[in-house]
C-alpha positions, 0 to 999 in steps of 0.5 A, a space after each residue: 414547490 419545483 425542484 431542480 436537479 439533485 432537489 435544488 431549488 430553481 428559484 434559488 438559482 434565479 434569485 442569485 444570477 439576477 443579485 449576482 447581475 444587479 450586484 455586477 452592474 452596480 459594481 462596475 458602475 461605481 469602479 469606471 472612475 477607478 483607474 486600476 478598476 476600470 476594466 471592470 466597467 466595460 461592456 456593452 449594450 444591446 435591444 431597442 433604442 427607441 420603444 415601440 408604441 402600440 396604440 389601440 385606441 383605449 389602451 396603449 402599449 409601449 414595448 422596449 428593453 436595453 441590456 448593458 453587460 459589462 466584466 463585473 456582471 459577468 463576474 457576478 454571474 460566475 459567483 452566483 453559479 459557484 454559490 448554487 452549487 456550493 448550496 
């Protein structure tokens, strides 16, 4: 198994920022009809609009990803960096 540094796992750490983004996300989407908490829901979105599609023929490809950040993912992240190193 790959270890990090000081032996801490590095799944780990891939494990708890990606909860920590789905967690965020997930969080700031359910506070944007709060009104005290929906600050939490602001961000912004970035990456292609439209898939590009490749066609060969036989196979086709189709290629496309859109990142949304808002506060609470960030939040989330924070968290899981301070979780890791409390580990």
């Amino acid at each position: 198994m790959s270890r990090g540094v000081a032996g801490k796992n590095t799944w780990a750490l891939f494990l708890l920022l990606l909860s920590g983004i789905v967690l965020g996300g997930l969080i700031g989407n359910l506070a944007a009809g709060v009104p005290g908490l929906s600050w939490l829901a602001y961000g912004q979105s970035f990456g292609l609009s439209d898939p590009i599609i490749l066609d060969l023929g036989i196979l086709v490809f189709t290629f496309g990803l859109v990142i949304h950040i808002n506060i609470a993912s960030i939040i989330g992240v924070l968290l899981a960096i301070l979780i890791y190193r409390s580990i």
